[in-house]
C-alpha positions in Angstrom: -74.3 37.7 -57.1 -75.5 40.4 -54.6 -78.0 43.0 -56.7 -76.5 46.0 -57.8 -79.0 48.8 -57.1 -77.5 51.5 -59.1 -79.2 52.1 -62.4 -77.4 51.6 -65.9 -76.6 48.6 -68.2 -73.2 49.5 -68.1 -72.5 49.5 -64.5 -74.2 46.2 -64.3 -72.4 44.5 -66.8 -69.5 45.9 -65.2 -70.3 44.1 -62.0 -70.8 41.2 -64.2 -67.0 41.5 -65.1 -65.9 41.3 -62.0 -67.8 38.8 -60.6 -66.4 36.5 -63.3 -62.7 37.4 -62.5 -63.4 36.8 -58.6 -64.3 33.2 -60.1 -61.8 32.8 -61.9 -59.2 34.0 -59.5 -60.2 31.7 -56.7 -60.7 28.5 -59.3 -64.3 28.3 -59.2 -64.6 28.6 -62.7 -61.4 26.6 -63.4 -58.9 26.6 -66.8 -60.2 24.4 -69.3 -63.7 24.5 -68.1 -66.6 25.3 -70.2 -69.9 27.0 -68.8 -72.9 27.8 -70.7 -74.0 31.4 -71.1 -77.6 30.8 -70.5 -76.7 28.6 -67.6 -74.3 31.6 -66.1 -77.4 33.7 -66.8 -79.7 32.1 -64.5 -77.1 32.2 -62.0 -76.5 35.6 -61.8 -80.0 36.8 -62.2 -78.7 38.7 -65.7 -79.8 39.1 -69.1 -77.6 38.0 -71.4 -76.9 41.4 -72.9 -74.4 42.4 -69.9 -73.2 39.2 -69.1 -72.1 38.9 -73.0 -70.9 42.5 -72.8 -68.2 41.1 -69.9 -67.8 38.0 -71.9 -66.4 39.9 -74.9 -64.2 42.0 -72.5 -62.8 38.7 -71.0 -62.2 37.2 -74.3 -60.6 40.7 -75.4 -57.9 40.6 -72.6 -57.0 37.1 -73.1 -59.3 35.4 -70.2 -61.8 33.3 -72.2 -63.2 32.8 -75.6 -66.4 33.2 -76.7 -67.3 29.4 -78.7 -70.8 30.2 -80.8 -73.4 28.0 -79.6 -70.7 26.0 -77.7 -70.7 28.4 -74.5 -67.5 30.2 -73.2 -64.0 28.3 -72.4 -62.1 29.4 -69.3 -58.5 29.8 -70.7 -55.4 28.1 -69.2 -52.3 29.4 -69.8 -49.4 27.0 -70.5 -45.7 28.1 -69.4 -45.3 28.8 -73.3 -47.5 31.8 -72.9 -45.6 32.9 -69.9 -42.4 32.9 -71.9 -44.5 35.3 -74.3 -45.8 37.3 -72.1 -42.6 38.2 -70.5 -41.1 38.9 -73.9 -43.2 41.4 -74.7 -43.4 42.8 -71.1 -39.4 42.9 -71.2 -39.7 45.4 -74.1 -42.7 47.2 -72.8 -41.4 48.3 -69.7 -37.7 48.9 -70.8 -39.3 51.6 -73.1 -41.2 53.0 -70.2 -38.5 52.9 -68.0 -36.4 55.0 -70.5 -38.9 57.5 -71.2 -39.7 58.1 -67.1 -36.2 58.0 -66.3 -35.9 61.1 -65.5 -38.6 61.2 -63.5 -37.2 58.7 -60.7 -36.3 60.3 -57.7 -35.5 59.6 -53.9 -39.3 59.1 -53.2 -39.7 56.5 -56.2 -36.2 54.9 -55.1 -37.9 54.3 -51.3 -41.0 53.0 -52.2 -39.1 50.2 -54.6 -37.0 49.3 -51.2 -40.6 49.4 -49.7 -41.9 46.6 -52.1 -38.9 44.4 -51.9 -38.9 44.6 -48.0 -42.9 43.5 -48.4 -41.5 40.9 -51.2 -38.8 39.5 -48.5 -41.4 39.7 -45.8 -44.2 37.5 -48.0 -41.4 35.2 -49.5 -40.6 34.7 -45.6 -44.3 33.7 -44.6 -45.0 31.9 -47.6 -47.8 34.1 -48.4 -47.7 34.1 -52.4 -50.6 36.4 -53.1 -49.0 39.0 -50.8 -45.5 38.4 -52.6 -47.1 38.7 -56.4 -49.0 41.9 -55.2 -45.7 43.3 -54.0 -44.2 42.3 -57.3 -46.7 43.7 -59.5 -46.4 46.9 -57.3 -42.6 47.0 -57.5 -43.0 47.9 -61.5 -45.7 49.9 -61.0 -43.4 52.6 -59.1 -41.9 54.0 -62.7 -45.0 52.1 -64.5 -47.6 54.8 -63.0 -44.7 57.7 -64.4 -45.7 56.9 -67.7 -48.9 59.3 -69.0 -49.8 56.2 -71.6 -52.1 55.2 -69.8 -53.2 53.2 -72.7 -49.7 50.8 -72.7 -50.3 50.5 -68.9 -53.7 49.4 -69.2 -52.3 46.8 -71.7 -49.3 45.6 -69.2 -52.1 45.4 -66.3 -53.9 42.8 -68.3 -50.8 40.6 -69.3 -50.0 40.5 -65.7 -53.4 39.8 -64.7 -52.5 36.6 -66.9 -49.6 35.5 -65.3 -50.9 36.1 -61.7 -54.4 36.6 -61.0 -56.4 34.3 -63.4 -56.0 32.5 -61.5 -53.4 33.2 -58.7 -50.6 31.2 -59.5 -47.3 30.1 -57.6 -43.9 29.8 -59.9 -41.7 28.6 -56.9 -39.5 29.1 -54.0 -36.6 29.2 -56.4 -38.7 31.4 -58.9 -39.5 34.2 -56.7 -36.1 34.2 -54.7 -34.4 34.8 -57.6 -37.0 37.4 -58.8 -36.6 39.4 -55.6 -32.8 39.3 -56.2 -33.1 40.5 -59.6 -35.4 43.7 -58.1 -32.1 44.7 -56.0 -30.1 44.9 -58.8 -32.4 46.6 -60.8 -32.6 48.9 -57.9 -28.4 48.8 -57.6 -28.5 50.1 -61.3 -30.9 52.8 -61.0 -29.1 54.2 -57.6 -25.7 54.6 -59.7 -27.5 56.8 -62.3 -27.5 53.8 -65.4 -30.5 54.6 -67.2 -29.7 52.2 -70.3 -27.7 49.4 -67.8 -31.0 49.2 -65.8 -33.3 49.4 -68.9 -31.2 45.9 -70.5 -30.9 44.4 -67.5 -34.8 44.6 -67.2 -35.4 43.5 -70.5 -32.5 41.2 -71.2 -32.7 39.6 -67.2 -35.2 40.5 -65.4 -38.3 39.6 -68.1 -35.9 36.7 -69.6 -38.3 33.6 -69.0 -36.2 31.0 -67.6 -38.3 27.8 -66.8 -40.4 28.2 -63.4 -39.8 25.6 -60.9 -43.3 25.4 -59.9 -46.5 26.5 -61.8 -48.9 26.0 -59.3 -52.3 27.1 -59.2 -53.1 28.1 -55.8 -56.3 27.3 -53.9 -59.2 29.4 -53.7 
């Protein structure tokens, strides 16, 4: 890990933090795996005080958890905890959708056609980071309406779970249909149907039917 030359303990164990999620998003430190703390430690060059400071903010947002005198355990999330995860997210953003709706306007409705033409374009070159960046940026267009910025923090990390840690494939079938989904949402909000478009988000969009792929994707 490259030294960080500005002082503070906090913006090193910040770097810390996202050192580990670079590893974990590109599967060198894999689901399942165990490391040792002390081991991680000499590594990075760290103490342990900021490397267990990131440590407990991983294990707070889902990522790993913290085994005393075991070491840490890189979480793996199983399609069960996908279905959850899009439960809650389904009621999350319907909320926000309804309390931002009238916030949506022609420069909110472009920039959704702009992710699903980036969607279309990824889904097209079989680029699947590009497509679940796209995706993720898609809901953040009324997401970033929203001034709790304490509930979007919260959706950021769930999302971070189903895509990022690491980046993660569902299928071809998966993500057509997803994309598909996004227009209609999109249909709904063009004729003015605030509470169609909020159930159809909640009640389609986030309804976890069984991926046909859950790949991990190479580093």
């Amino acid at each position: 890990m490259p030294a960080d030359t500005r002082p503070g303990s906090q913006l090193l164990r910040i770097q810390v933090y996202d050192y580990l999620q670079e590893q974990m998003r590109t599967r060198v430190l894999e689901p399942g795996a165990a490391i040792s703390v002390s081991q991680l430690g000499k590594e990075l060059g760290v103490s342990r005080t900021p490397l267990r400071e990131a440590l407990l903010i991983l294990q707070e947002q889902g990522f790993v958890t913290i085994m005393p005198q075991r070491g840490v355990l890189i979480n793996a999330i199983t399609t069960g905890d996908v279905n959850d995860i899009y439960e809650i997210l389904g009621g999350i953003e319907s909320r926000i959708l309804l309390a931002v709706y009238d916030r949506i306007g022609q420069a909110e409705i472009a920039r959704f056609e702009a992710c699903n033409r980036t969607i279309e374009q990824a889904l097209a070159a079989d680029d699947i980071v590009r497509y679940n960046t796209a995706n993720v940026d898609f809901h953040d267009v009324f997401l970033n309406l929203s001034a709790n910025e304490r509930m979007r923090n919260y959706v950021k990390k769930l999302k971070l779970q189903l895509y990022d840690f690491p980046r993660r494939d569902y299928g071809r079938q998966w993500n057509e249909r997803n994309l598909e989904e996004h227009r209609q949402f999109l249909h709904l909000l063009k004729e003015d149907r605030a509470m169609a478009a909020a159930n159809y988000l909640r009640d389609v969009h986030w309804a976890c039917n069984n991926p046909d792929s859950f790949t991990i994707l190479p580093g």
